[in-house]
C-alpha positions as CSV (number, residue, x, y, z in Angstrom):
1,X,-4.8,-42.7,-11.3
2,X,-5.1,-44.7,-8.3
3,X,-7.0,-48.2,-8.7
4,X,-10.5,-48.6,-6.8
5,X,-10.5,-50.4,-3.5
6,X,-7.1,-49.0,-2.4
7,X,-6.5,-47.4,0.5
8,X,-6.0,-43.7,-0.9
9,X,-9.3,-44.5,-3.1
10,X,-11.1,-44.9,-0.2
11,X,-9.6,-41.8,1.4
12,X,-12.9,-38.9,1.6
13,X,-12.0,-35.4,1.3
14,X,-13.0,-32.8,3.5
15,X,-13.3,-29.1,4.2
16,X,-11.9,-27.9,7.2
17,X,-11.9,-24.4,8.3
18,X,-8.9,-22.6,9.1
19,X,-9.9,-20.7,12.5
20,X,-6.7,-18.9,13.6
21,X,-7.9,-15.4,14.5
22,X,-6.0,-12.5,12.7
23,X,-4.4,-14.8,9.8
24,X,-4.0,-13.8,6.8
25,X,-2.4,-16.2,4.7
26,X,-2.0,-20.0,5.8
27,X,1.0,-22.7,4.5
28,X,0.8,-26.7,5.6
29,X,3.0,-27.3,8.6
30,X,6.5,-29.2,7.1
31,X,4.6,-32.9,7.9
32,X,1.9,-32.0,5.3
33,X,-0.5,-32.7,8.6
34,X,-1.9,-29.4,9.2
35,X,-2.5,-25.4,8.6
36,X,-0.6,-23.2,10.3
37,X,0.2,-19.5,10.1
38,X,2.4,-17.2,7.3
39,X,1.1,-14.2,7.4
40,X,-1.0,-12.0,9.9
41,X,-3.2,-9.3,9.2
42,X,-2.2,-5.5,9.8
43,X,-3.9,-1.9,9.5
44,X,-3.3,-1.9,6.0
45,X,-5.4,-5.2,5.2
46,X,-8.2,-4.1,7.8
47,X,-8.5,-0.8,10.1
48,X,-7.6,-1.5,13.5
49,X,-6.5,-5.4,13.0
50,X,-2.6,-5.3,13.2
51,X,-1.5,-8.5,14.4
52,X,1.8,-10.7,14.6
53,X,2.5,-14.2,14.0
54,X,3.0,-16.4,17.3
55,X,5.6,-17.8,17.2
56,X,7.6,-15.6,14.6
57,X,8.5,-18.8,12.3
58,X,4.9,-19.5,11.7
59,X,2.4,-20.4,14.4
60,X,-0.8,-21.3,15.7
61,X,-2.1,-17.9,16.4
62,X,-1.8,-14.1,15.7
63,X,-1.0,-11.6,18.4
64,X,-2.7,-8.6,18.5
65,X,-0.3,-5.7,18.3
66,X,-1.7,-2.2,21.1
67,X,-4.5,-0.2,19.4
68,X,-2.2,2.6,19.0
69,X,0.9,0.6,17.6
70,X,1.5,0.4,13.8
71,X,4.1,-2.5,13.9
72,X,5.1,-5.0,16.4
73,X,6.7,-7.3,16.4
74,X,6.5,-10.6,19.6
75,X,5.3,-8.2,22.4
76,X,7.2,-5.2,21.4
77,X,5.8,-2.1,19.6
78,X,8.0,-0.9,17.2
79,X,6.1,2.3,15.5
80,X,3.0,4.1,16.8
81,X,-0.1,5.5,14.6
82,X,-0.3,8.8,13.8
83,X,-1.2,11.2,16.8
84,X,1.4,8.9,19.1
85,X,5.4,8.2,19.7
86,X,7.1,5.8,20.3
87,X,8.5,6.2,24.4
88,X,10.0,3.2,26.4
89,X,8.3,0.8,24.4
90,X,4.8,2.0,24.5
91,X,2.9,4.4,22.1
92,X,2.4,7.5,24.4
93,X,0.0,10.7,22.4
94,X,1.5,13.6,21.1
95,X,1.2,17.1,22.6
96,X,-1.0,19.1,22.4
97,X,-4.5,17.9,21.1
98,X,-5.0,17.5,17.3
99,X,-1.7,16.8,16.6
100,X,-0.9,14.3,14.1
101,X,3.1,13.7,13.9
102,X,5.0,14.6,17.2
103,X,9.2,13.7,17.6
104,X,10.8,11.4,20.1
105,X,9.9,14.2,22.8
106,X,6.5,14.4,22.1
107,X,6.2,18.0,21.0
108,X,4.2,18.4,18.0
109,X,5.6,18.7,14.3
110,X,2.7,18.7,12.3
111,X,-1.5,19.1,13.2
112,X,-4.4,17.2,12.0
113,X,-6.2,18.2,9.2
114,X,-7.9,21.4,9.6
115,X,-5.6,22.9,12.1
116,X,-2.4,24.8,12.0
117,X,1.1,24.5,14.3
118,X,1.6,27.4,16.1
119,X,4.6,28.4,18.6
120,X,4.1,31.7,19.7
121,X,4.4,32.6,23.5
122,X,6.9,30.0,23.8
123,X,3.9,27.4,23.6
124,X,2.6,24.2,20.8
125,X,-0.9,24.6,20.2
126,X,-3.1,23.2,17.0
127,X,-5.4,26.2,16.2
128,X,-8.3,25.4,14.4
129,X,-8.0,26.7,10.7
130,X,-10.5,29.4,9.9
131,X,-14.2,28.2,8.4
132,X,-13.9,26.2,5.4
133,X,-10.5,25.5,5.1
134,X,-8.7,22.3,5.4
135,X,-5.2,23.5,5.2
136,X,-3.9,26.3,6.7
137,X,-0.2,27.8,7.4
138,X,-1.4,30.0,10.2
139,X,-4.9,29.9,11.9
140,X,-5.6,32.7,9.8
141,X,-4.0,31.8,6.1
142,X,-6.0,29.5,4.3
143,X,-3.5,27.0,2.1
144,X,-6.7,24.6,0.9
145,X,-10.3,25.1,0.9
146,X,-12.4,22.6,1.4
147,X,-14.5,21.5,-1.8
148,X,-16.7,23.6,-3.7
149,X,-14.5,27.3,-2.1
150,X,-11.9,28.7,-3.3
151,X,-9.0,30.7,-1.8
152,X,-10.5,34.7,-2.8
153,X,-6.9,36.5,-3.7
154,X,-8.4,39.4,-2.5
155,X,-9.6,38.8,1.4
């Protein structure tokens, strides 16, 4: 306990915010003196907020990683969100439309949601899966239905 009228009694406490846009988690700097930053929000803590710690040891700010990068890291994107790949550093879209993974070339592996892969006529296209289906093989072959159908055995 410290004794009245000593210096640290007469110390006030105070609440000061911690304003470092894009933190996540704070530590006190190694003097004890001040808050500066661990831990950085990403897409996983809030859509479209993927950020990186300035400088990498623990900083005074959070960089905002490109709207279409997962993970960065300093200035350099190092995976892309779905519907983009990873090409000379940047996040460039997958081909064609609707697509949603795509390999280191670009061409389409896998559709959205709702559509199906097809590469007929030497061409990638992502059809849109017949009405009321959310899965589909083919444009044409219903793997999920969408909720409250079901897939008729016999159509």
């Amino acid at each position: 306990m410290v004794p009245n009228g000593s210096a640290a009694a007469d110390k006030k406490a105070k609440c000061v915010q911690r304003a470092i846009a894009g933190c996540k988690e704070y530590v006190l700097n190694a003097d004890q003196t001040d808050f500066i930053c661990k831990t950085c929000m990403n897409n996983s803590d809030v859509a479209d907020s993927n950020y990186i710690v300035a400088p990498p040891e623990g900083g005074k700010s959070c960089t905002k990683c490109d709207s279409k990068a997962k993970t960065c890291t300093a200035d350099v994107i190092t995976a892309c969100i779905m519907g983009y790949y990873l090409k000379d550093k940047a996040c460039v879209a997958c081909e064609p439309n609707k697509c949603a993974i795509c390999g280191n070339d670009g061409k389409c592996t896998q559709c959205q949601a709702g559509y199906a892969l097809d590469t007929s006529n030497n061409t990638i296209q992502c059809l849109v899966c017949t009405l009321n289906c959310v899965k589909c093989s083919k444009r044409d072959t219903c793997d999920t239905c969408a909720s409250n159908y079901y897939l008729d055995p016999t159509s």
